[in-house]
VOGU-3710 file (C-alpha; in Angstrom, 3 decimals, decimal comma):
1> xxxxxxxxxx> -16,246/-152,268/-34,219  -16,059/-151,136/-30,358  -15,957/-147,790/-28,743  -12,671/-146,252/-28,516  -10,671/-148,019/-25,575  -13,591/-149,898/-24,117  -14,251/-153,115/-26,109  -17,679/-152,623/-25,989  -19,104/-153,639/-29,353  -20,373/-150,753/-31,701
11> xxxxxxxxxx> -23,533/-151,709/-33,651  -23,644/-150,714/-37,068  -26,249/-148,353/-36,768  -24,615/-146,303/-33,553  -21,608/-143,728/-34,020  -18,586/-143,733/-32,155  -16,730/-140,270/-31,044  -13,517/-139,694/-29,279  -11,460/-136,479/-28,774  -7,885/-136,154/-29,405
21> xxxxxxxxxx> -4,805/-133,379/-30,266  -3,137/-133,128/-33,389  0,742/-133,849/-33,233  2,349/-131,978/-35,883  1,255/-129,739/-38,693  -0,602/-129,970/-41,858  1,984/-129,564/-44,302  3,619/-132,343/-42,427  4,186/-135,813/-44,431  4,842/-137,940/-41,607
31> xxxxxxxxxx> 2,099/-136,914/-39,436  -0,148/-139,598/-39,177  -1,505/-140,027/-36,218  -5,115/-140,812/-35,931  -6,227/-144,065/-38,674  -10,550/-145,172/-38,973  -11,551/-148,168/-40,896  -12,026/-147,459/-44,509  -15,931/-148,599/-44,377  -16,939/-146,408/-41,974
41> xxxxxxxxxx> -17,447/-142,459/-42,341  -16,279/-139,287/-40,398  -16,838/-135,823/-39,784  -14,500/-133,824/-37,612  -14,566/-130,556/-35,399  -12,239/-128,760/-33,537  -12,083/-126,715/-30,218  -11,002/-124,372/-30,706  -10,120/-123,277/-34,252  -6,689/-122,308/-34,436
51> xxxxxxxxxx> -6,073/-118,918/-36,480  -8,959/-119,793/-38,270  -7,597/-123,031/-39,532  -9,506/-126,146/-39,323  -8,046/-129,608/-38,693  -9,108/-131,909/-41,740  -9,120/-135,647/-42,589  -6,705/-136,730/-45,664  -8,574/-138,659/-48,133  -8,580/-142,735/-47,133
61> xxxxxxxxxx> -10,047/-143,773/-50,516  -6,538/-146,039/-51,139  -5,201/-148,865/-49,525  -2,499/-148,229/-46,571  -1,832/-150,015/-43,392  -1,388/-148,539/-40,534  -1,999/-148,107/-36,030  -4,446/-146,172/-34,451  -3,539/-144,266/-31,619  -7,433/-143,348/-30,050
71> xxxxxxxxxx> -6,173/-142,946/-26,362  -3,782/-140,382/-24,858  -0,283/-141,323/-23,828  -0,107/-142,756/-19,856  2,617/-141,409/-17,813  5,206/-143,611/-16,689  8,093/-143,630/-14,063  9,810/-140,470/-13,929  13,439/-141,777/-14,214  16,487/-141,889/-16,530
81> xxxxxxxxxx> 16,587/-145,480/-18,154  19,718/-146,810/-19,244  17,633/-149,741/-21,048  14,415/-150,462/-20,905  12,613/-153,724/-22,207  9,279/-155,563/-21,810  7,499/-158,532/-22,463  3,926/-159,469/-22,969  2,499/-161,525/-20,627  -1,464/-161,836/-21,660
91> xxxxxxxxxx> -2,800/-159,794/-24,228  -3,947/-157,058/-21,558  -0,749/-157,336/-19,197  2,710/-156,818/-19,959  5,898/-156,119/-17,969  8,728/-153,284/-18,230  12,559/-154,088/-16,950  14,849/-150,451/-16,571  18,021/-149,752/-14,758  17,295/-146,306/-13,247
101> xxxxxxxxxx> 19,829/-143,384/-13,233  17,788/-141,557/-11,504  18,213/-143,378/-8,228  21,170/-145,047/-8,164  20,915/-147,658/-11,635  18,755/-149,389/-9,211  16,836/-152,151/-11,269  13,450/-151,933/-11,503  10,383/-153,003/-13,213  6,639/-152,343/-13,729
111> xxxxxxxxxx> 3,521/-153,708/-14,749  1,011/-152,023/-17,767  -2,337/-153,538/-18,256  -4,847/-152,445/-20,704  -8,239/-152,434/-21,771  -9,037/-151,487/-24,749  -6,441/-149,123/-25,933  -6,445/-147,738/-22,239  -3,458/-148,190/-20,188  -2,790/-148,380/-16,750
121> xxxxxxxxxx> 0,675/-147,959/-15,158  1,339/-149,783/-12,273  4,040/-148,468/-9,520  7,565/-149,710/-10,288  9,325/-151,785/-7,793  12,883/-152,546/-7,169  14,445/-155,993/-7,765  17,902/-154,912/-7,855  19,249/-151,802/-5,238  23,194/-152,145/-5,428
131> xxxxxxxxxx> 22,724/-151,152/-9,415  21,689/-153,166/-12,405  22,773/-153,054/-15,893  21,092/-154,997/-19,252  18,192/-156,406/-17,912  16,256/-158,841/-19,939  12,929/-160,309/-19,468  11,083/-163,311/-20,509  7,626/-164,670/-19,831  6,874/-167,898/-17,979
141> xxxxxxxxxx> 3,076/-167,492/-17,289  -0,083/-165,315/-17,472  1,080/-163,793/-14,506  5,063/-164,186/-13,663  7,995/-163,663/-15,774  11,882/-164,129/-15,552  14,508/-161,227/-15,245  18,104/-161,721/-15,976  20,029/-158,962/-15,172  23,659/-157,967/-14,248
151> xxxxxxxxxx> 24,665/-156,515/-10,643  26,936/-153,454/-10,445  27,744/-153,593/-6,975  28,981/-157,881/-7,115  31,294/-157,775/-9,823  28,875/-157,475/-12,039  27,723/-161,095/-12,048  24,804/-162,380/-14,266  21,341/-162,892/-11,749  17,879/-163,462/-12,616
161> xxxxxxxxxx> 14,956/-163,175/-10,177  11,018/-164,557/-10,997  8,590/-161,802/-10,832  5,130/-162,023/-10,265  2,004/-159,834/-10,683  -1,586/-159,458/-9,602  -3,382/-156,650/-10,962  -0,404/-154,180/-11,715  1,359/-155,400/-8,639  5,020/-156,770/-9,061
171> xxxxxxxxxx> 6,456/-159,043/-6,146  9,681/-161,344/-6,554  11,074/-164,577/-5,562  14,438/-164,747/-3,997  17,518/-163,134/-6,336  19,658/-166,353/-8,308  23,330/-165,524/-8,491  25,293/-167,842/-11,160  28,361/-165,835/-9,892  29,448/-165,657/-13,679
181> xxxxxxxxxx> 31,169/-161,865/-14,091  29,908/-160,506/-16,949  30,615/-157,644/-19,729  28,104/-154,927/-18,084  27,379/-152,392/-20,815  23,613/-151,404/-20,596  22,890/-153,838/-23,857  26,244/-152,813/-26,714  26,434/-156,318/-24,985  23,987/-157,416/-23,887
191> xxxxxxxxxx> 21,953/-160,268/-21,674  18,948/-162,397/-23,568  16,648/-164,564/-21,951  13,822/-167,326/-23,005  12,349/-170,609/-22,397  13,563/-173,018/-24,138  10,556/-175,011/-24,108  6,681/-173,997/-23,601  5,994/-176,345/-21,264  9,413/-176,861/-19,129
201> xxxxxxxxxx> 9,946/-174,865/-16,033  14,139/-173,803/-17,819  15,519/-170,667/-18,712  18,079/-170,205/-21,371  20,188/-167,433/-20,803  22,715/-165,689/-23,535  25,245/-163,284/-22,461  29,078/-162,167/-22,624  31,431/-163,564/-20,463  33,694/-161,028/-18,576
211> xxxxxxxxxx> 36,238/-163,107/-18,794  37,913/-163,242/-22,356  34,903/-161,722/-23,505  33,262/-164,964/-24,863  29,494/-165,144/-26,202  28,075/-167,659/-23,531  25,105/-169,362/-22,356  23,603/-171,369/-19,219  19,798/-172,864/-18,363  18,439/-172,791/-15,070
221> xxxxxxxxxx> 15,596/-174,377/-13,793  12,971/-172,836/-11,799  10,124/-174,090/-9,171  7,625/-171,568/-8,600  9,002/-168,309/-7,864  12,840/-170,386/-6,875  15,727/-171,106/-9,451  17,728/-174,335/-9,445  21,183/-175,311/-10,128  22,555/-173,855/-13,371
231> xxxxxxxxxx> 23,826/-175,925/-16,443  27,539/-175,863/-16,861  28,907/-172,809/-19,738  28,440/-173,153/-23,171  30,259/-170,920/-25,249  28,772/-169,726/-29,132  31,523/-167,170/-29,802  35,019/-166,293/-28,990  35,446/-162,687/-30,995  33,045/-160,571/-27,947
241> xxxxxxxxxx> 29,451/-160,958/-29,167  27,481/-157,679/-28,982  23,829/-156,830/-29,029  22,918/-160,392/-28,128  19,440/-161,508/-28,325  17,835/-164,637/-28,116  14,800/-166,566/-28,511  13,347/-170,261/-28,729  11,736/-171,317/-32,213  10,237/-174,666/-31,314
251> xxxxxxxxxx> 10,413/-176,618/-28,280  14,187/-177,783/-28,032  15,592/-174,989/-30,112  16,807/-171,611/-29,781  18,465/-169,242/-31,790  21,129/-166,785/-30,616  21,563/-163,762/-32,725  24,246/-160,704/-32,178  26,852/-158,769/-33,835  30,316/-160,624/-34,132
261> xxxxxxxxxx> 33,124/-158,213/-33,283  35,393/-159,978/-34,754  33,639/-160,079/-38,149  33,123/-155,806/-38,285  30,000/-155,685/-36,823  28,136/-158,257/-39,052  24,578/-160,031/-37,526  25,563/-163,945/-37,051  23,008/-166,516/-35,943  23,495/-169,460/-34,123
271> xxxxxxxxxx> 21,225/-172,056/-33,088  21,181/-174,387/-30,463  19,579/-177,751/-29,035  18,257/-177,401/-25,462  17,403/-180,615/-23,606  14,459/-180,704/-21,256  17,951/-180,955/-18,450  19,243/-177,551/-19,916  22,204/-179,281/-21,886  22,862/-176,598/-24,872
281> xxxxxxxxxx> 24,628/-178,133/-28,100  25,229/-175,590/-30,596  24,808/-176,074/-34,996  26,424/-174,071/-37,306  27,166/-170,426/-36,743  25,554/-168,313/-39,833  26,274/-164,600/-41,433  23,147/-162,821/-42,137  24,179/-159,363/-44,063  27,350/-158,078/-45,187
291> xxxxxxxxxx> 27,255/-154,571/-43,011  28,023/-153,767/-39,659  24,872/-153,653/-37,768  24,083/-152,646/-34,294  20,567/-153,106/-31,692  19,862/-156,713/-32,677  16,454/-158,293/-31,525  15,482/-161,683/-33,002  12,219/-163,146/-32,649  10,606/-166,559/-34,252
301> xxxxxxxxxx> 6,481/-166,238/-35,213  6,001/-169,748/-35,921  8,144/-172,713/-35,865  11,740/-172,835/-38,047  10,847/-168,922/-38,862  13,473/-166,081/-37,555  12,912/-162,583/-37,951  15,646/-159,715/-36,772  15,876/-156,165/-36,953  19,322/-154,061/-36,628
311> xxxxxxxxxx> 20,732/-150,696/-37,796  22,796/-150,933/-40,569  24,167/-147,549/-41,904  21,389/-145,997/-39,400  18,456/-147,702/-41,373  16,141/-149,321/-38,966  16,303/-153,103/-41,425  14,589/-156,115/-41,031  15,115/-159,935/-42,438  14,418/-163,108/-42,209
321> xxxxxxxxxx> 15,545/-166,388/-42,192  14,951/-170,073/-41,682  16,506/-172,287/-39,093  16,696/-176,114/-39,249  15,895/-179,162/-36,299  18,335/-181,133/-36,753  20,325/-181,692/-34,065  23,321/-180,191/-34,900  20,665/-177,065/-36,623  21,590/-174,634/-39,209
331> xxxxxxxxxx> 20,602/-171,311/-40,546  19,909/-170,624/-44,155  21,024/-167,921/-45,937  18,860/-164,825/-45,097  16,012/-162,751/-47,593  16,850/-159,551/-48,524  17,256/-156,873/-45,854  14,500/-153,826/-46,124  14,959/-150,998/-44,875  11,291/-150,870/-43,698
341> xxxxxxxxxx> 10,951/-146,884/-42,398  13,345/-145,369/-45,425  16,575/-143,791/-45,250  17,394/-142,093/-42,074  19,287/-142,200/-38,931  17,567/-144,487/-36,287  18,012/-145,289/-32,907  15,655/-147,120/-30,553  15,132/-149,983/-33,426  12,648/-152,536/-32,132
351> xxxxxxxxxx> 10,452/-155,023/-33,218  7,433/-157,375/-32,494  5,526/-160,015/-34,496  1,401/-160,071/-34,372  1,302/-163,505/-36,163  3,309/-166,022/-38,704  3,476/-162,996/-41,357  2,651/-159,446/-40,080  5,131/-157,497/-38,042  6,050/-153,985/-36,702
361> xxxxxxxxxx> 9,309/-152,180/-36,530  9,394/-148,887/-34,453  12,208/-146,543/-34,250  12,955/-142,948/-33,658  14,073/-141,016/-36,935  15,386/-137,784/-34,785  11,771/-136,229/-35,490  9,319/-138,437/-34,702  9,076/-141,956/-33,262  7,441/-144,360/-35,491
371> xxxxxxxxxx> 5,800/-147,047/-36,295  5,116/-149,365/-39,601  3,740/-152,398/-40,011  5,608/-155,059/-42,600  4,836/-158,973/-44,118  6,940/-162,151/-43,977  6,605/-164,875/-46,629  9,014/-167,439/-47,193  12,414/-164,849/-45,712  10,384/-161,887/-47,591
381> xxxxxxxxxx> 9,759/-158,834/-46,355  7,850/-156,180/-47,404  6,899/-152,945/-45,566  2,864/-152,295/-46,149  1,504/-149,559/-48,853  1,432/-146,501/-46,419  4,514/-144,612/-45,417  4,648/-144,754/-41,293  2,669/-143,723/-38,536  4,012/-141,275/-36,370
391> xxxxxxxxxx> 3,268/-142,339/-32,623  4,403/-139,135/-30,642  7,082/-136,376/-31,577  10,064/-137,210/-30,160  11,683/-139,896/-27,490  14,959/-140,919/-26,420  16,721/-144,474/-27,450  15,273/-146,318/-24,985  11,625/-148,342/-26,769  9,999/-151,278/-26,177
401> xxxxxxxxxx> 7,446/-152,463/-28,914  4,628/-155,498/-27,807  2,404/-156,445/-30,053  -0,564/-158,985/-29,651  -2,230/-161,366/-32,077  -5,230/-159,344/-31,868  -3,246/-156,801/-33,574  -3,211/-154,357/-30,197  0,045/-152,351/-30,131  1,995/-151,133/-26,910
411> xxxxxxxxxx> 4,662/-149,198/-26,753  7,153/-147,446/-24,225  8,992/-145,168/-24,289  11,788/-143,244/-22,370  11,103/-139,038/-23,819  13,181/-135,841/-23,908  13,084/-135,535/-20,502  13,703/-139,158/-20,091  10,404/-140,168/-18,403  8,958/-143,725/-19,101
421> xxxxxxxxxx> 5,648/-143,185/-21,667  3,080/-145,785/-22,505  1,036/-145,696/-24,969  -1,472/-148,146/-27,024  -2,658/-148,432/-30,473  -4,914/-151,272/-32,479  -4,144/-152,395/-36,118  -6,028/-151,551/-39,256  -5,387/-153,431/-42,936  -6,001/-151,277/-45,778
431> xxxxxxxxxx> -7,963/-148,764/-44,204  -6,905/-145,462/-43,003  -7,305/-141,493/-42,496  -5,286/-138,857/-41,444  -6,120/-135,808/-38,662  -4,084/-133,134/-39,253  -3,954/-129,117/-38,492  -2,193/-126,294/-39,680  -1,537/-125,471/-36,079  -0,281/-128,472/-33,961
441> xxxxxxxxxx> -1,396/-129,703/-30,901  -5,529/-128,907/-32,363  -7,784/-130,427/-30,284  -10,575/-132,092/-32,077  -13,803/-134,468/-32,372  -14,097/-137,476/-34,447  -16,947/-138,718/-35,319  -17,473/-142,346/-37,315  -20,599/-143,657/-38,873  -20,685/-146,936/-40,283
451> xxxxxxxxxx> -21,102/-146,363/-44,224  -23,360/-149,432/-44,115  -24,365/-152,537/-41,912  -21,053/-154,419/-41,691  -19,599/-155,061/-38,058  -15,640/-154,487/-37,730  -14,450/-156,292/-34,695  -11,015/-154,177/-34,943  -11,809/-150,897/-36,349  -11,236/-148,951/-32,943
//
């Protein structure tokens, strides 16, 4: 166990405390917002009482997954994000792309490290100023990354610039054009990016083609902070791809994921060879679920493994698949889709693996924005025992979700009044308990005793 947001180890005869404020009310099903480790102990106070209510903890004697949330939300940019992505690029540092209609849809992006579950912002800094639209970001190494982006004011044509950061300090290399014109729709489109290999200095890039509205794709090679000469076109799909997202699942092979337009909305797959030259051969071209679906995001946990979540009839869903390296590759026919957070109407549907079999879907229900964790096991999924967490009441569309393999959880968030939030959590397996209060927003005291002398390297 460690102190809250620190680290530092907590014996198992010492206590831990931390403060906090309840988020919704008592009588309130879907408030869950603060979760302790099942073998340790608690007692609670709050300043002050509210209306002579007290703020309680719901019983944890049962077995429920679930995030903590010990440390108060960090502000953010103050702006008006069209989109907004990230991408992890240690498990303490990880990187934010937005368009900003605040000032112009100038493209920025910022850096969050953490320690602990304590975040600190870094200032954002432009890498696009005539406008940018459906940035995408990819890691390269501990400390640069690779964002592809399209620029409003030159004809919209797909760019991508290497960013790098010390500390929470973002500089750039010198701005690629491929002087491709591109569909620019803030991501109903959509631009993906990822290296095709771990080791290669190549970025595969998917994207819609302006003209004849074509699913296509190019590599580019990089030196340092400095792209090379791009690949020739490949095209995956001639019916305007939307929602396309990307992402390699072994060295050599990537999959390309969107909804097909000219198939009412379904999710298709297609995978793809990548040579170590950036020469893209594409399998067989695979439909996942029988619905329309919308905000697509693939991502592969282990080699041959693929793992998506959509919208589909505004259910935040997730499934998985399989995906073959041969070199012509296929995809096999999908698990069942689960709706993991219930019945509802989503929006901001995202999703990030911790390891080969635990994930997390977040997504704002029109109350709250939250958070579950789910399993993968041979294309099943199953959301875990306890209904969601509730991160914060409520945000806009625009989420990013980052998970690390230590289980830590970061999200951000664009809220009401469309300011960037940050905010980190840590993983628990079958141990939880509630804080609630009558009266919301209860500031309180928690106090946890270990129940006996076992050490809990997560537990806060």
């Amino acid at each position: 166990m460690a102190y809250p947001g620190t680290g530092i180890p907590l014996h198992a005869l010492d206590f831990a405390k931390f403060t906090g404020t309840t988020s919704a009310t008592g009588d309130d099903t879907s408030a869950k917002k603060v979760i302790m480790p099942k073998r340790y102990t608690a007692a609670i106070d709050v300043m002050p009482v509210l209306n002579g209510e007290e703020v309680y903890l719901e019983d944890a004697d049962y077995a429920r997954d679930g995030v903590n949330f010990p440390t108060a939300i960090t502000a953010g940019p103050a702006v008006n994000p069209a989109y907004l992505v990230g991408c992890k690029l240690t498990d303490d540092l990880f990187v934010y792309a937005y368009d900003d209609g605040a000032d112009g849809n100038d493209g920025h992006c910022f850096a969050v490290s953490t320690v602990g579950t304590v975040c600190t912002v870094g200032t954002a800094v432009v890498f696009e100023a005539s406008g940018a639209t459906d940035p995408a970001l990819c890691r390269l190494s501990d400390t640069t990354f690779a964002c592809a982006y399209l620029d409003e004011g030159d004809s919209d044509y797909l760019k991508v610039v290497i960013g790098t950061v010390a500390g929470t300090v973002i500089s750039y290399g010198t701005v690629k054009s491929t002087a491709l014109a591109c569909t620019a729709t803030d991501a109903a489109a959509g631009v993906s990016i990822c290296k095709p290999y771990e080791g290669t200095d190549l970025v595969f890039i998917a994207f819609q083609i302006a003209s004849g509205t074509d699913g296509s794709t190019i590599c580019i090679p990089y030196t340092g902070t400095t792209f090379g000469t791009q690949t020739l076109q490949v095209e995956f799909d001639q019916d305007a791809p939307v929602s396309i997202s990307c992402c390699r699942y072994s060295d050599g092979f990537v999959a390309v994921a969107y909804n097909d337009a000219g198939d009412s909305g379904k999710l298709h797959c297609w995978p793809c060879t990548v040579s170590t030259a950036g020469a893209v051969v594409f399998g067989t071209e695979k439909t996942l679920n029988a619905a329309a679906s919308t905000v697509v995001k693939v991502s592969s946990p282990r080699n041959g493994i693929l793992v998506f979540s959509y919208i589909v009839a505004g259910d935040a869903t997730i499934i998985a698949t399989t995906a073959s390296f041969a070199s012509t590759p296929i995809v096999a026919t999908a698990g069942t889709a689960v709706a993991v957070l219930g019945a509802a109407t989503h929006t901001g549907v995202r999703h990030a693996m911790m390891d080969d079999t635990r994930g997390f879907c977040v997504a704002d229900d029109g109350t709250y924005l939250k958070i579950i964790s789910f399993s993968q096991a041979a294309k099943a999924i199953a959301a875990d025992a306890a209904i969601d967490t509730a991160v914060e009441a409520r945000y806009a569309t625009e989420v990013s979700l980052l998970v690390t393999k230590t289980g830590k959880v970061v999200i951000a968030a664009a809220d009401a009044s469309d300011e960037i939030q940050v905010i980190a959590g840590q993983y628990f397996e079958d141990r939880i308990v509630d804080i609630r209060s009558v009266d919301a927003s209860a500031s309180y005291n928690l106090w946890l005793f270990p129940q006996y002398k076992t050490q809990d390297a997560t537990a806060v």
